[in-house]
N, CA, C and O atoms as CSV, one atom per row, in Angstrom:
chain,resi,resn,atom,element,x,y,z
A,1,UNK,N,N,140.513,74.544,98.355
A,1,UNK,CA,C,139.855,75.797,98.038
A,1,UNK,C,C,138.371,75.647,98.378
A,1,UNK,O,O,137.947,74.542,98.041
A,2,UNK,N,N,137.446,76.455,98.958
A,2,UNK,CA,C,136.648,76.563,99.315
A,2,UNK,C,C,135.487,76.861,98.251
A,2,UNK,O,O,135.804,77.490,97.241
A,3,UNK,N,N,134.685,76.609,98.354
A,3,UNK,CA,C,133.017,76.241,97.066
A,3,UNK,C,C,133.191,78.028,96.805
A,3,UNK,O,O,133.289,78.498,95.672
A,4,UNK,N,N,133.203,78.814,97.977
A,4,UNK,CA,C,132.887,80.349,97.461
A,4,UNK,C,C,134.048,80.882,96.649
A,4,UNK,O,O,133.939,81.747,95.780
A,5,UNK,N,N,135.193,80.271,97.023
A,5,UNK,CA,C,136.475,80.890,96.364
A,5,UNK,C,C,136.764,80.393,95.396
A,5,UNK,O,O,137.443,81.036,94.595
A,6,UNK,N,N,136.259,78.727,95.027
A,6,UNK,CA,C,136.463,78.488,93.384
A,6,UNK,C,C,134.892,79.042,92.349
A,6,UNK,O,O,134.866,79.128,91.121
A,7,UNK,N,N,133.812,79.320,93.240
A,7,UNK,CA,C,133.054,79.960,92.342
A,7,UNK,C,C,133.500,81.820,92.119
A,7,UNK,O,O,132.870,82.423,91.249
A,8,UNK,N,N,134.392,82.466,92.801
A,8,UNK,CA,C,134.623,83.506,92.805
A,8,UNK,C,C,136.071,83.215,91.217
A,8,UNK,O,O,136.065,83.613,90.053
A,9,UNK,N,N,136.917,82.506,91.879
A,9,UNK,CA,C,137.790,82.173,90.234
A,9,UNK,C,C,137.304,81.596,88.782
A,9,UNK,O,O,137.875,81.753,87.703
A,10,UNK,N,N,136.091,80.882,89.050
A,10,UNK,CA,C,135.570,80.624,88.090
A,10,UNK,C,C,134.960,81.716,87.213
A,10,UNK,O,O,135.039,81.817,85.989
A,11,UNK,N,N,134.312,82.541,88.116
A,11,UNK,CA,C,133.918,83.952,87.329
A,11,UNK,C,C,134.826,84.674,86.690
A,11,UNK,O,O,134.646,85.151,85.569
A,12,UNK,N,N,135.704,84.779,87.267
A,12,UNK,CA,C,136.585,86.017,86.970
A,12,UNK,C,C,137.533,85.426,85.770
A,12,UNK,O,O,138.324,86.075,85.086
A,13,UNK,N,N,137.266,84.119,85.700
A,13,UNK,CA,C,137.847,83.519,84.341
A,13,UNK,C,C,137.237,83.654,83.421
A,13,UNK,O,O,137.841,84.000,82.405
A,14,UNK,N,N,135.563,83.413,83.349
A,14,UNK,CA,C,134.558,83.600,82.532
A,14,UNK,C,C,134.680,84.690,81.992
A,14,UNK,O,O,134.394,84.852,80.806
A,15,UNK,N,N,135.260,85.923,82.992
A,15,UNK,CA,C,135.276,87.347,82.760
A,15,UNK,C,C,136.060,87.711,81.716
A,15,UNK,O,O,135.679,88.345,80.732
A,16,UNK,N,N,137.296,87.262,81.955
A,16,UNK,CA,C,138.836,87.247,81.172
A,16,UNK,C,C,138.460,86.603,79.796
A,16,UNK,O,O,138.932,87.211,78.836
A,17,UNK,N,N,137.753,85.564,79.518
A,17,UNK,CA,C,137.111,85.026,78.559
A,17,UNK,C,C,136.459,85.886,77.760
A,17,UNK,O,O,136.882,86.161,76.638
A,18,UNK,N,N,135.494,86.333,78.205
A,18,UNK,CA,C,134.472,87.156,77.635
A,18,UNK,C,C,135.257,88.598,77.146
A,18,UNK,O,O,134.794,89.125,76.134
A,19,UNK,N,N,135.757,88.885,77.433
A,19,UNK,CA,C,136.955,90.265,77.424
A,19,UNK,C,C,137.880,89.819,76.512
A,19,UNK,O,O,138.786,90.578,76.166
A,20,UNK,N,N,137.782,88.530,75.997
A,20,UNK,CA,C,139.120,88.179,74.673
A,20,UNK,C,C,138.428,88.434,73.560
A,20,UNK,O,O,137.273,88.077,73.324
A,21,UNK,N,N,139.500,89.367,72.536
A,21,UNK,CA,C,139.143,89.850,71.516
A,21,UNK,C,C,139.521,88.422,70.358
A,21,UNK,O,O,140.643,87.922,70.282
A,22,UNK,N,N,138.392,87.990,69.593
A,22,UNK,CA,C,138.585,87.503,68.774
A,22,UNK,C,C,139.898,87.212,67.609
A,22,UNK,O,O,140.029,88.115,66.782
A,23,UNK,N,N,140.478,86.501,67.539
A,23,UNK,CA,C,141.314,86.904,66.005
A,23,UNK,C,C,141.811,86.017,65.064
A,23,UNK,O,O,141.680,84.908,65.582
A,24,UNK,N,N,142.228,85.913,64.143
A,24,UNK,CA,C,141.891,84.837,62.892
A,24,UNK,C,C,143.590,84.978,62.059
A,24,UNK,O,O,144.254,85.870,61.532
A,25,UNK,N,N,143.691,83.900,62.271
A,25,UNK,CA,C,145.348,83.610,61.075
A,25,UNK,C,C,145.286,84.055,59.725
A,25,UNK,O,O,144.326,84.009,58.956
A,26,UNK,N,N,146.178,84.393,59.581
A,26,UNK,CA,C,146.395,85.108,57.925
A,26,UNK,C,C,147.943,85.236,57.609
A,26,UNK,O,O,148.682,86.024,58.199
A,27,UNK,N,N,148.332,84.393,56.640
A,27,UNK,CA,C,149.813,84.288,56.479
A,27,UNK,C,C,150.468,83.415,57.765
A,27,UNK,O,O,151.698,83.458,57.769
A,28,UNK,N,N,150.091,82.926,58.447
A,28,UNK,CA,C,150.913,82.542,59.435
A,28,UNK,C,C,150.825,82.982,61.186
A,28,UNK,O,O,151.112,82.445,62.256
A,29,UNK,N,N,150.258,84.260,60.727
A,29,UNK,CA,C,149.986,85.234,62.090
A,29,UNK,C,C,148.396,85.406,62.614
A,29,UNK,O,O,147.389,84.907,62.110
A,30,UNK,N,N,148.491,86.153,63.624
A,30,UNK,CA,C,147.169,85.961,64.354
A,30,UNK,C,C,147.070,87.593,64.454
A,30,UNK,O,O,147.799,88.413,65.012
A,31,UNK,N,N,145.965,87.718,63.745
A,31,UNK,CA,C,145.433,89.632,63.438
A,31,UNK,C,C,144.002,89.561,64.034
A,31,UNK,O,O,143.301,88.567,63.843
A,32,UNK,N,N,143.631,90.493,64.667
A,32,UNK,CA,C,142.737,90.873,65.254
A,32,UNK,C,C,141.614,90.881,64.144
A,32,UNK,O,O,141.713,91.063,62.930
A,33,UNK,N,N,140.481,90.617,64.962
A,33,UNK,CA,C,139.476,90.187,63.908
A,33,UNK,C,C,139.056,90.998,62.659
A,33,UNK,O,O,138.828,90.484,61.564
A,34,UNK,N,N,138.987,92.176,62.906
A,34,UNK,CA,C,138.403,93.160,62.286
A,34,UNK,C,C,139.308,93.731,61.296
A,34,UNK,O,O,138.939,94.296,60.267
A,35,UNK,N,N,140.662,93.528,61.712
A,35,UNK,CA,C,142.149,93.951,61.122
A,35,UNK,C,C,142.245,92.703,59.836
A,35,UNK,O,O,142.731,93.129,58.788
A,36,UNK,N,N,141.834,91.247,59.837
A,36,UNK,CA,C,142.061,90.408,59.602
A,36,UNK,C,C,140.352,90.894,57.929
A,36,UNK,O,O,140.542,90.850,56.713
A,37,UNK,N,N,139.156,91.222,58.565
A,37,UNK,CA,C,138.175,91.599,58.147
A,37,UNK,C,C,138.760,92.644,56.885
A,37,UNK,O,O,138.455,92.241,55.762
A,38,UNK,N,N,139.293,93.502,56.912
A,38,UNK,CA,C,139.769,94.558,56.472
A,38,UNK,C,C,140.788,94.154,55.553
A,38,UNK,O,O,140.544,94.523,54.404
A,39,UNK,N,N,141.991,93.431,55.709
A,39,UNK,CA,C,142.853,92.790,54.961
A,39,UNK,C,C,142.006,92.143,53.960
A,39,UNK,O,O,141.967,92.304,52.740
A,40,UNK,N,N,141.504,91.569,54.538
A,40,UNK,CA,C,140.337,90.468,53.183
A,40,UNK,C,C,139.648,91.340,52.228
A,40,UNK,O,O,139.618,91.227,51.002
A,41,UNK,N,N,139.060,92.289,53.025
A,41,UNK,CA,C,138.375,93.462,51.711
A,41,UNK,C,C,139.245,93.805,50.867
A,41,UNK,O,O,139.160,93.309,49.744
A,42,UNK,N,N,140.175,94.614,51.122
A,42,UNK,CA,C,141.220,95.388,50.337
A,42,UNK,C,C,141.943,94.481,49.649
A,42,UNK,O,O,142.198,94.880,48.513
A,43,UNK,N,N,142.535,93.003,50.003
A,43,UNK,CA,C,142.898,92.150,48.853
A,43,UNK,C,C,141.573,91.693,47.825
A,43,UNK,O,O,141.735,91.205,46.707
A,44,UNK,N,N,140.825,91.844,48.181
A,44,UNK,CA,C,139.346,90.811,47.622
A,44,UNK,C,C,139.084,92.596,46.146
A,44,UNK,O,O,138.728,92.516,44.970
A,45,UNK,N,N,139.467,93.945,46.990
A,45,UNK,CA,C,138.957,94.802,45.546
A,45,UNK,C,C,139.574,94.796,45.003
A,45,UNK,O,O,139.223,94.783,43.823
A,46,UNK,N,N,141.560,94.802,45.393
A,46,UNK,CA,C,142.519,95.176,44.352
A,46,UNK,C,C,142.172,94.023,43.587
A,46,UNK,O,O,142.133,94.368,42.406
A,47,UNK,N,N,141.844,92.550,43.745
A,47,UNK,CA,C,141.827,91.851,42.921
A,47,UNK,C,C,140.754,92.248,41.986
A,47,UNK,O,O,140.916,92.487,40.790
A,48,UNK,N,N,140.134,92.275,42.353
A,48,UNK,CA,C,138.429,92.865,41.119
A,48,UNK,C,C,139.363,93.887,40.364
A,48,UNK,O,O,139.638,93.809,39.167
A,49,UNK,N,N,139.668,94.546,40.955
A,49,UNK,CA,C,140.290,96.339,40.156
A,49,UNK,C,C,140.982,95.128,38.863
A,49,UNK,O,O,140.597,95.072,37.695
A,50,UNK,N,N,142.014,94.303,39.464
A,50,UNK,CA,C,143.233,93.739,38.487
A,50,UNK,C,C,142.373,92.601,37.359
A,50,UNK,O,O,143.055,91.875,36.636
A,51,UNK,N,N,141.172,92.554,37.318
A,51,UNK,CA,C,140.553,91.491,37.113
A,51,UNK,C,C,140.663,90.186,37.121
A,51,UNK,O,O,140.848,89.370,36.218
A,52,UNK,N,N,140.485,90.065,38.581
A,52,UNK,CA,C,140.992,88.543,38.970
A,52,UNK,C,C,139.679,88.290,39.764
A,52,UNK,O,O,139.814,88.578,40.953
A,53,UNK,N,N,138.343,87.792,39.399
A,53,UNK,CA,C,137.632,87.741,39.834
A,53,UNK,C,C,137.302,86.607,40.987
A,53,UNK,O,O,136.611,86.637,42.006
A,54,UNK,N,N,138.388,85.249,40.148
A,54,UNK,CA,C,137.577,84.070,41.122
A,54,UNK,C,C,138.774,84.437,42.007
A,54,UNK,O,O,138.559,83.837,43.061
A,55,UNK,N,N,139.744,85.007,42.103
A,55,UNK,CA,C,140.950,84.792,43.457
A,55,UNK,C,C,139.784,85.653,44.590
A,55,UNK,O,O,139.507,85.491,45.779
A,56,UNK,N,N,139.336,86.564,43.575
A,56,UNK,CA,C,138.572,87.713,45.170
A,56,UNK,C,C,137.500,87.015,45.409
A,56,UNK,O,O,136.916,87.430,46.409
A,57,UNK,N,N,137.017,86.154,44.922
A,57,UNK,CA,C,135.675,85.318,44.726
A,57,UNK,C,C,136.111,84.654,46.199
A,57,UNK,O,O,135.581,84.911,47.279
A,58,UNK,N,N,137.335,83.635,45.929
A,58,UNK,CA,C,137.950,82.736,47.298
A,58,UNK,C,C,137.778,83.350,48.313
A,58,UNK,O,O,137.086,82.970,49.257
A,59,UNK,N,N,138.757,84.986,48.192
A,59,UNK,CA,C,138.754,85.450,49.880
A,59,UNK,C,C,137.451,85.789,50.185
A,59,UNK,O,O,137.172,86.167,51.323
A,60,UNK,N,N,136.746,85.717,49.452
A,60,UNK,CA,C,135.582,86.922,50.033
A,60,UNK,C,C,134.640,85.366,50.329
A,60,UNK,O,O,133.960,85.465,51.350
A,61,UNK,N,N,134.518,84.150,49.695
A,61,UNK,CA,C,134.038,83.110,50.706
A,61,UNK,C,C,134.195,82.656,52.084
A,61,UNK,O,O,133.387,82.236,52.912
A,62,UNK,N,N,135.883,82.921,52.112
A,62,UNK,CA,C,137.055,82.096,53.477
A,62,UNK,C,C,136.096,83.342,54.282
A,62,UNK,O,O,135.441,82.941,55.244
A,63,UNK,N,N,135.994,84.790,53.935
A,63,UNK,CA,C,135.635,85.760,54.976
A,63,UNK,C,C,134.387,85.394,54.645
A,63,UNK,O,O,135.214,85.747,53.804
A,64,UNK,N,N,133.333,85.080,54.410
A,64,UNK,CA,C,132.194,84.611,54.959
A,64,UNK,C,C,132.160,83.505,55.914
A,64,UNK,O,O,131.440,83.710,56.891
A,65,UNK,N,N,132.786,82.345,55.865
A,65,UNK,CA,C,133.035,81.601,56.862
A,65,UNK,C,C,133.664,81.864,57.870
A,65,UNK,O,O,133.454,81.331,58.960
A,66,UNK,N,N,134.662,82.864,57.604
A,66,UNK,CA,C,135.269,82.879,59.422
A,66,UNK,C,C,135.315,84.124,59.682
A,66,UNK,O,O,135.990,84.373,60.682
A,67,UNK,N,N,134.691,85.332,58.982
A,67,UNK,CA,C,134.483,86.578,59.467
A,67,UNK,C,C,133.234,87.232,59.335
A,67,UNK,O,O,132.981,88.434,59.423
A,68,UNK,N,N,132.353,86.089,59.070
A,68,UNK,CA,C,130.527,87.052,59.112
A,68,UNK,C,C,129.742,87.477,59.458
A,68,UNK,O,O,128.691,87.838,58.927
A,69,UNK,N,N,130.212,87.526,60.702
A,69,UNK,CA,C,129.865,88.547,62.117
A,69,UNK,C,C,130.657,89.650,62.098
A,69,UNK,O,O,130.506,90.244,63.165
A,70,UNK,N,N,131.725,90.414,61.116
A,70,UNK,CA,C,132.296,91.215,60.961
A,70,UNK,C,C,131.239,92.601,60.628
A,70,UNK,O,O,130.198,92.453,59.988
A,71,UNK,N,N,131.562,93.566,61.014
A,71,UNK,CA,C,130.632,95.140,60.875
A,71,UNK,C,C,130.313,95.406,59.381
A,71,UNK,O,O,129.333,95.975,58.899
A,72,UNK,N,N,131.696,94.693,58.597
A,72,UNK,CA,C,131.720,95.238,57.140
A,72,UNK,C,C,131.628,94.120,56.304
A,72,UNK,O,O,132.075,93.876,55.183
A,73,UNK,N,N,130.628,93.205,57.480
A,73,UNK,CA,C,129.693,92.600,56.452
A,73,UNK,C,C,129.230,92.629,55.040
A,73,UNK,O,O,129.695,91.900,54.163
A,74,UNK,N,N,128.424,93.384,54.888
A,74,UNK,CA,C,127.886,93.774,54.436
A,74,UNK,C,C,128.600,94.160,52.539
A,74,UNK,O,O,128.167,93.856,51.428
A,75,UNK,N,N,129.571,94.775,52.904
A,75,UNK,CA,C,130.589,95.108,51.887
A,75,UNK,C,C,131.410,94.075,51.550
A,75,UNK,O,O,132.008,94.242,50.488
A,76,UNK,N,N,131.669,92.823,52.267
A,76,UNK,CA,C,132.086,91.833,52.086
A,76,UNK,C,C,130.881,91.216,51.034
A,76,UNK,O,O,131.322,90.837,49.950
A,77,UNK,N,N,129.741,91.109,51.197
A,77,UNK,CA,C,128.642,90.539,50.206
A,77,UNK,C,C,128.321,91.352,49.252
A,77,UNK,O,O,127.885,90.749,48.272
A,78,UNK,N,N,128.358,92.419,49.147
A,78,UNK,CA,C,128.561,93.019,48.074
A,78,UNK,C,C,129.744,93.099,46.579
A,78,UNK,O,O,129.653,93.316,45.370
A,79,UNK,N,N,130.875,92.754,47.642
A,79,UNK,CA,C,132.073,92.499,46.724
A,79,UNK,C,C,131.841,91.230,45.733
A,79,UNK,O,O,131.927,91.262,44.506
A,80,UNK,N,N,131.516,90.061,46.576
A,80,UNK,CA,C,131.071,88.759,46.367
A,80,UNK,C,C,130.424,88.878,45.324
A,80,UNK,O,O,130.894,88.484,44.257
A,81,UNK,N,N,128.911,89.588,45.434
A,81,UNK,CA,C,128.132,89.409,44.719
A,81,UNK,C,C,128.573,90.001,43.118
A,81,UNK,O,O,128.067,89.697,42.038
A,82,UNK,N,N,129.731,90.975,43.419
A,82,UNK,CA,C,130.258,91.822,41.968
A,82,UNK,C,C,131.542,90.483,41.007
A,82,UNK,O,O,131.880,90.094,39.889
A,83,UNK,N,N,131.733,90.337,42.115
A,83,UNK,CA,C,133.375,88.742,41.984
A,83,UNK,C,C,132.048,87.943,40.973
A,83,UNK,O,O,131.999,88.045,39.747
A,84,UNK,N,N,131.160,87.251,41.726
A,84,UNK,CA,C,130.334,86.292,40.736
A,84,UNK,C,C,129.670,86.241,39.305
A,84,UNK,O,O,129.495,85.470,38.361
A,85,UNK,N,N,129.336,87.883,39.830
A,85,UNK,CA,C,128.696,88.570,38.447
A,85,UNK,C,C,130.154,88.387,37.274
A,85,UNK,O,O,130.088,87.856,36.166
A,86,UNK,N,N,131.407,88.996,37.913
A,86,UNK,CA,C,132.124,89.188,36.992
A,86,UNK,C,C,132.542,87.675,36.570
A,86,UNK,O,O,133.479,87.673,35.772
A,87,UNK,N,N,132.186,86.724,36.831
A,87,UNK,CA,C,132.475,84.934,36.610
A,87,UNK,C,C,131.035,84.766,36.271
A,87,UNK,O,O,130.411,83.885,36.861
A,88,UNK,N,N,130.594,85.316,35.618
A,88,UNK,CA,C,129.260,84.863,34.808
A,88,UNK,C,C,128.369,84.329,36.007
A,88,UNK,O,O,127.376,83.878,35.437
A,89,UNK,N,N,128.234,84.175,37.154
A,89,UNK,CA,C,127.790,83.424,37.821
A,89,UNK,C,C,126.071,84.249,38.454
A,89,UNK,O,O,125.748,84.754,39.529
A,90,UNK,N,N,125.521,84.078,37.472
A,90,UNK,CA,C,124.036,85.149,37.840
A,90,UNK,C,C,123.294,84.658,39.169
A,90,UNK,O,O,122.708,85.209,40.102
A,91,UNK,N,N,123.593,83.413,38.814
A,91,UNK,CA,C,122.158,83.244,40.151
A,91,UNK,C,C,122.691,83.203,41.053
A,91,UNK,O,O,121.974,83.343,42.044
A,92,UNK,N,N,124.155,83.006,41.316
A,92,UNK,CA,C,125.089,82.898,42.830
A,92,UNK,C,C,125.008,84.453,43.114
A,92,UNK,O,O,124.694,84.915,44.211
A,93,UNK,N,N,125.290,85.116,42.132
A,93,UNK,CA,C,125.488,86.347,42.328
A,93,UNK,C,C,123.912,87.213,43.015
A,93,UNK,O,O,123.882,88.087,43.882
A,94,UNK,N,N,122.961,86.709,42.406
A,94,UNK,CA,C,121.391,87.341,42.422
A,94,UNK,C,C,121.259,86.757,44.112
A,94,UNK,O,O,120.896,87.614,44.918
A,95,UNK,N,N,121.508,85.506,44.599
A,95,UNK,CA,C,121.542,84.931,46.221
A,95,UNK,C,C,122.191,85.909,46.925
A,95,UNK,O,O,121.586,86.351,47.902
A,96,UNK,N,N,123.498,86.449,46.619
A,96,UNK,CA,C,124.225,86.488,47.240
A,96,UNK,C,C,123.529,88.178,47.641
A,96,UNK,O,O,123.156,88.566,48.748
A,97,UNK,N,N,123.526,89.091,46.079
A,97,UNK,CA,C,122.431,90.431,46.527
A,97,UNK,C,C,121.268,90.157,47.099
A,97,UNK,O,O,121.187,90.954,48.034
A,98,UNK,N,N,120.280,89.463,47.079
A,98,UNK,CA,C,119.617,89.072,48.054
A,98,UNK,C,C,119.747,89.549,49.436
A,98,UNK,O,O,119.312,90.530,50.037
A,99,UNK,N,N,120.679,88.278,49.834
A,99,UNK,CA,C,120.904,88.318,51.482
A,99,UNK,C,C,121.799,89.880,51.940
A,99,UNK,O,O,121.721,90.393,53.056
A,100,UNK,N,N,122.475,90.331,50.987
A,100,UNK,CA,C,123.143,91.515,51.499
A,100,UNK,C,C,121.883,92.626,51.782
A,100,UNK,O,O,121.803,93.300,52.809
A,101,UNK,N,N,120.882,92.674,50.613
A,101,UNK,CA,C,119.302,93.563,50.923
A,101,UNK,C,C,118.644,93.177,52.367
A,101,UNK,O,O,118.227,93.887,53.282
A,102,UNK,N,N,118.725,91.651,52.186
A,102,UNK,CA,C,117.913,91.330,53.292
A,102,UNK,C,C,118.368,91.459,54.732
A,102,UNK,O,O,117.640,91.788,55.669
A,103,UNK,N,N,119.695,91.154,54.802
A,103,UNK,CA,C,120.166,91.213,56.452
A,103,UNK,C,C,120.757,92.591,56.648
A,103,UNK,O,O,121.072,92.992,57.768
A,104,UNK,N,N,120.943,93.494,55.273
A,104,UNK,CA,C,121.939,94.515,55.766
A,104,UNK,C,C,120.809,95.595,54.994
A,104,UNK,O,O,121.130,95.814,53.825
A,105,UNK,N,N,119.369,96.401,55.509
A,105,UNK,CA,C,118.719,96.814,54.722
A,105,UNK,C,C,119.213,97.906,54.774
A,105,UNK,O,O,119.191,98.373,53.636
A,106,UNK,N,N,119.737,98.716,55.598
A,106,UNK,CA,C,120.234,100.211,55.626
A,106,UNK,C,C,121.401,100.680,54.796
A,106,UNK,O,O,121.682,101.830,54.458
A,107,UNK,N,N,122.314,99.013,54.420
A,107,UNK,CA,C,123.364,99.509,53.566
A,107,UNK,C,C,123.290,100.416,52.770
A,107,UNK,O,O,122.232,100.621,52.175
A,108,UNK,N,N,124.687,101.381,52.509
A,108,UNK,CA,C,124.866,101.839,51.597
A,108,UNK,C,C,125.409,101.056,50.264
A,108,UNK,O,O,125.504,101.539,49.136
A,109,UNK,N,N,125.710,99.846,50.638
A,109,UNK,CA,C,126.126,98.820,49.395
A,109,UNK,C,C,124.807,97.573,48.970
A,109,UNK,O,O,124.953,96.564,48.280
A,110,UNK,N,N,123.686,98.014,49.575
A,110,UNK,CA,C,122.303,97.517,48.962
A,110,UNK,C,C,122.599,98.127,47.247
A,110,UNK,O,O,123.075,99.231,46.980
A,111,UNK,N,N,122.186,97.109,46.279
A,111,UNK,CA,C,122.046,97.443,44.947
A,111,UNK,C,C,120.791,97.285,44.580
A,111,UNK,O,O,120.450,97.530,43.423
């Protein structure tokens, strides 16, 4: 193969690369990132609703580590910060509102 034709496949791999949508295991399966983002919220409130604070406490950490570049950020640290409060946990909780003010100032889930 010729220098122009493996730098022409090399791109177009880079391309195909760059064009892959992210996505993250849950149960066993592989859900699209944002789908995966979303699952985590909605288990992380019913648990608050049921008062199960440290189970929503867990997911809503695992989704800081592998979903915190997610859009609904933001509401993810907010949940957190309500999970800690409700585990007595003031100053984790006071960090955690913090950074949701600070990186997400336009939120509507700023407290």
């Amino acid at each position: 193969m010729s220098a122009g034709r493996l730098r022409v496949a090399l791109g177009l791999a880079l391309l195909a690369l760059s064009c892959a949508k992210p996505t993250v295991v849950r149960n066993g399966a592989q859900l699209p990132y944002e789908a995966a983002a979303d699952a985590d919220l909605k288990a992380a409130s019913a648990l608050l609703a049921k008062g199960q604070p440290a189970k929503a406490e867990e997911i809503l950490l695992r989704f800081q580590a592998e979903l915190g570049r997610s859009k609904r950020n933001d509401e993810a640290l907010y949940l957190l910060g309500e999970a800690q409060l409700a585990r007595g946990k003031k100053e984790e909780a006071s960090a955690t509102y913090r950074h949701l003010v600070e990186d997400y100032p336009k939120s509507d889930r700023n407290v």
